[in-house]
N, C-alpha and C positions, 0 to 999 in steps of 0.2 A: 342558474334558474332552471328549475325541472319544467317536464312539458308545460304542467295545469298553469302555471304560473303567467306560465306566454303566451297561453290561451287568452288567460284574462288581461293580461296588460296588451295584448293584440285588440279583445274587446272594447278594451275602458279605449285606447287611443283610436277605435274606429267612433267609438261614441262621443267622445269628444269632437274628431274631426265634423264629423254630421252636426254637430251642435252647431260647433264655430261659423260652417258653409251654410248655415240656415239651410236646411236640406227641408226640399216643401216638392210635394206632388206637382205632376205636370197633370192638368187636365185636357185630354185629348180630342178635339170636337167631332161630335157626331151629329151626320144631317138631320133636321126636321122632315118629318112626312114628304110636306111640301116639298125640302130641297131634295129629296131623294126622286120623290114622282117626276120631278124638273127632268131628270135624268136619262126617264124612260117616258116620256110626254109621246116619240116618236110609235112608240110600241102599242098598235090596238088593244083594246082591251084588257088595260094593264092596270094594277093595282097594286100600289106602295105601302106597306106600314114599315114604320122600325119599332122595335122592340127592345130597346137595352140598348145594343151596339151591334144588332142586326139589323137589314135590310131587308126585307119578305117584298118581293116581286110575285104577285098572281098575275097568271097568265092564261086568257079560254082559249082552249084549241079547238076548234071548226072540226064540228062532228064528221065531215066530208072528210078531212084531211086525218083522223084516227081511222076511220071508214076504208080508206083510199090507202093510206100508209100503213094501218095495222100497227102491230108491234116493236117495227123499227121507230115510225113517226111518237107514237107514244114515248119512246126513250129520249128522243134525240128532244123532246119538246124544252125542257130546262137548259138544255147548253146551249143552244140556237141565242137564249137572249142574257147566258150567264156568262160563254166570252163573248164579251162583247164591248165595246169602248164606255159604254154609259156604266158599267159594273168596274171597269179597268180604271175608269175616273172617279168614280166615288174613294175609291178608296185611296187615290192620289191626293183627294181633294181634304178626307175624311180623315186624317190619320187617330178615330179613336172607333171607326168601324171595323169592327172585329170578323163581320162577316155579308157576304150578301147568297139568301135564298132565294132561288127563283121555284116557283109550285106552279105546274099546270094542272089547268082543270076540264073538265068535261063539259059539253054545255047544261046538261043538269047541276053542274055545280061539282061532282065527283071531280075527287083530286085522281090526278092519272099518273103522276110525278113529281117528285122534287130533287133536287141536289142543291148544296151548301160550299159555297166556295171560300174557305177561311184566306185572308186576310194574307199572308204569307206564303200559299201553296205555289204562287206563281212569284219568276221576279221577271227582271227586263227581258230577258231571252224567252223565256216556257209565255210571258206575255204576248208576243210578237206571234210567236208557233201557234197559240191558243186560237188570237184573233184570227189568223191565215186560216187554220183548219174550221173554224166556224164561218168563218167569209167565204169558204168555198162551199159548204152545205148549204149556207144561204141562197147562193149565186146558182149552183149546179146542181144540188142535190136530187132536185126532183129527176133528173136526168142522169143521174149518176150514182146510185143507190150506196156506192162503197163511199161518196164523202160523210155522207150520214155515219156510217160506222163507223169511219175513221173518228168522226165527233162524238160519239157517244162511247169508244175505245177510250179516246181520252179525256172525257168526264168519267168514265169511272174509275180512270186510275187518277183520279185528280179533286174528285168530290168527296164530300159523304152524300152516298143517294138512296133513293127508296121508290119502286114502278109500283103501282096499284095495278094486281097478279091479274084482275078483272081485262086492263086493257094493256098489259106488256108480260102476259106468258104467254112462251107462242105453247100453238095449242095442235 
């Protein structure tokens, strides 16, 4: 039997086996609005859509605290609430949410950040690291300027992101 031959008889008996197995899509659930906002219900000023198999988290950051933090706080404003256990759970919970975005905004409404944390970027280890490094910005930050970096270091070796130059180039 020459190659083309095996090609095809390798074909015909993959196409059969898939016949035989009744080979049928899995369809993989993704949260409603509501069950997403559930998630971050804790988070002030927080706003849910999905979109397809994404999660859009808006988030208003306190003109005081871009004022007060500058360019660092600007940066760090999307990972503060993207590692974090309500983002670590949807996607535990969700297995056909492909991604969750968190967008900060300005209190005019100006977007000042986003990052997109796909679905796979993290597993049980880089999860755990994730949480600690933003639980300590959380916890310490204001007091401790380098955990901020350290969390906005590793959101963007870990996101796809974009700062709005207005409020996160330093100047």
């Amino acid at each position: 039997m020459n190659g083309t031959m095996r090609v095809w008889t390798g074909l015909l008996a993959l196409a059969l086996s898939a016949g035989l197995t009744g080979c049928r899509s899995e369809v993989l659930p993704v949260p409603t609005e509501a069950e997403a906002a559930a998630y971050f219900e804790a988070v002030p000023r927080a706003r849910v859509q999905v979109s397809g198999n994404v999660a859009e988290v808006t988030v208003a950051q306190s003109a005081a605290q871009l004022r007060r933090g500058g360019v660092l706080w600007a940066r760090v404003g999307p990972y503060i609430y993207l590692f974090s256990e309500p983002t670590r759970d949807l996607f535990t919970d969700f297995p056909g949410l492909a991604a969750v975005r968190v967008v900060t905004t300005a209190a005019g409404g100006d977007e000042v950040a986003r990052a997109t944390l796909a679905r796979h970027t993290l597993n049980d280890l880089t999860w755990r690291r994730a949480l600690n490094i933003a639980g300590l910005a959380r916890r310490d930050g204001t007091r401790r300027m380098t955990l901020l970096e350290d969390l906005v270091e590793w959101g963007e070796d870990h996101t796809e992101y974009t700062y709005n130059p207005r409020y996160a180039e330093r100047r």
